[in-house]
Structure formats: structure tokens, C-alpha cells
C-alpha positions in Angstrom: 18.3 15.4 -31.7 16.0 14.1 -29.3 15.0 15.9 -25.8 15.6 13.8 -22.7 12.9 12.9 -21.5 10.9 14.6 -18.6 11.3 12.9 -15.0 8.0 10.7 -14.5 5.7 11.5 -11.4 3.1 9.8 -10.0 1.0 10.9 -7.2 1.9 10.2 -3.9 -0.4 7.3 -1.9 -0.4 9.1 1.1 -0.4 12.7 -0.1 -1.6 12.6 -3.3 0.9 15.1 -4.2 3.4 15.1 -6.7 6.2 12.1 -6.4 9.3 11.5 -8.5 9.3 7.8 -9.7 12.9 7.6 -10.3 15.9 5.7 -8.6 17.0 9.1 -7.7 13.4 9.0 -5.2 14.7 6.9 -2.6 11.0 7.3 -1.1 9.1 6.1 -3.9 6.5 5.8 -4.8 6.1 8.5 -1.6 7.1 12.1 -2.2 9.3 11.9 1.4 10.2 9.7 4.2 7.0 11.5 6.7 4.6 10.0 3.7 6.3 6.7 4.2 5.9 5.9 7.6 2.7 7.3 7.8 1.5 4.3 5.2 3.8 1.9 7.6 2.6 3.0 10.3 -1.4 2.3 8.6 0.0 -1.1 7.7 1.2 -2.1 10.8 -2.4 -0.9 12.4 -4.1 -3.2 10.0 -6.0 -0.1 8.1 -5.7 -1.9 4.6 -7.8 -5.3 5.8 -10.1 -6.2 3.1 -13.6 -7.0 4.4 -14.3 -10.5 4.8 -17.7 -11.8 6.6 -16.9 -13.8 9.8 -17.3 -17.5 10.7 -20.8 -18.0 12.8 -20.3 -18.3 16.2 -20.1 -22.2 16.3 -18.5 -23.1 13.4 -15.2 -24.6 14.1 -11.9 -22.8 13.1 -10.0 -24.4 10.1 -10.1 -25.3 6.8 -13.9 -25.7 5.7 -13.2 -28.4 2.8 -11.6 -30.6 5.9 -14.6 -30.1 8.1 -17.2 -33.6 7.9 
């Protein structure tokens, strides 16, 4: 006979701890609810923008390829 297998974890995003990717993890990939909210909360204050250089100041606003 085989063993069942051992319960997969990954480590947390937040924490970087230990996190049970299961179904029985209703938090996952988190290791709890405070990890959770604490990535929502980063989210929702726009921490994960990815870096992009800005338009010069009098360049118009829009789509570039429609611009004459």
C-alpha cells in the first residue's frame, strides 16, 4: 500500500510562513484571515502598481496610435 500523501504548503505572501494549500485552507494561499486583509488592504492602497514612466507634461491624454 501506498501512503497518503503529505498536505502541500506553500509559503505564505504576506508572512512567508508556512500555509496549507488545501480546500480545507479557506485562507489560501494565506496562512489566516489577518494575512489576508493585510494583502487587501495593500491592494486596495495601490502598493502592487507596476512602474510605468509618465506622459510629458503636454502630451495629450488618450490613446497615442489615435493622436495626429
Amino acid at each position: 500500500m501506498t501512503s497518503p500523501a503529505a498536505p502541500r504548503t506553500v509559503p505564505c505572501p504576506t508572512c512567508g510562513g508556512p500555509s496549507l494549500f488545501s480546500p480545507a485552507n479557506s485562507y489560501r494561499p494565506f496562512c489566516s484571515q489577518r494575512c489576508r486583509q493585510i494583502d487587501l488592504g495593500a491592494w486596495a492602497a495601490e502598493d502592487f502598481r507596476m512602474p510605468a514612466e509618465a506622459p510629458p507634461e503636454d502630451a495629450e491624454f488618450g490613446d497615442p496610435k489615435r493622436q495626429a
